[in-house]
N, C-alpha and C positions, 0 to 999 in steps of 0.2 A: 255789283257787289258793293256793300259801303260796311266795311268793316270799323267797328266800335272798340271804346274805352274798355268794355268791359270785356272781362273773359266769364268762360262757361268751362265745364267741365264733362267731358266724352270718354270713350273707352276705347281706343285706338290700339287696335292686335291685343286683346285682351286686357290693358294699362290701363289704368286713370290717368286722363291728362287734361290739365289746364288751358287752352288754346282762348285764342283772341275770338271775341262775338262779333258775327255777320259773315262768315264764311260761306260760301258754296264747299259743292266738294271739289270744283275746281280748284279756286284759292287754297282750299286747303291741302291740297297735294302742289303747288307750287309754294305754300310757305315750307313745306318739307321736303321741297328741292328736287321731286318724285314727278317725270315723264308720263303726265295722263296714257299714252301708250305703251308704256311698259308698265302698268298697273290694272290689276282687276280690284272693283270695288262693293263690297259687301256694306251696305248701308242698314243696320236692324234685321239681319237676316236675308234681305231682298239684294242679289245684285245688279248693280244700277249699269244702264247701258251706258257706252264712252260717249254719245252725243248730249247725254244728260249731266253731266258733270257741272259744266256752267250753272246748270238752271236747278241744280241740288239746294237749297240750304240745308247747314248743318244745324243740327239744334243741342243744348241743354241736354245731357242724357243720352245724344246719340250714341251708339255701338256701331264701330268702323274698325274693318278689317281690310286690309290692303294684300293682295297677292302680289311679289313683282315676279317679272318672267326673267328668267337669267340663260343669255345665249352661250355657247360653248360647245364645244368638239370632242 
């Protein structure tokens, strides 16, 4: 991953958001502090499987939707 100067802008849970360019969707669930394991990932509609998160890049215009699982009794 070699994240850059510049930002892009995505749709994250339905929001516009500004984020830093050269993300995976790895990186980018560790810049938002978010356990690849307790998240499912909707990348443009397709959800990506957890071994592919590394090897995701994010781009310009993507649409990401993040599930988290929440444990409890």
């Amino acid at each position: 991953m070699r994240l850059t100067e510049e930002t892009m802008r995505i749709r994250l849970n339905g929001k516009e958001r500004e984020v830093q360019g050269g993300h995976t969707v790895r990186s980018l669930l560790d810049a938002l502090e978010l356990q690849p394991g307790m998240v499912v990932v909707e990348l443009n509609r397709d959800i990506l499987e957890r071994d592919r998160y590394a090897d995701v890049p994010v781009h310009e215009g993507d649409s990401i939707e993040l599930v988290h699982f929440v444990g409890g009794g």
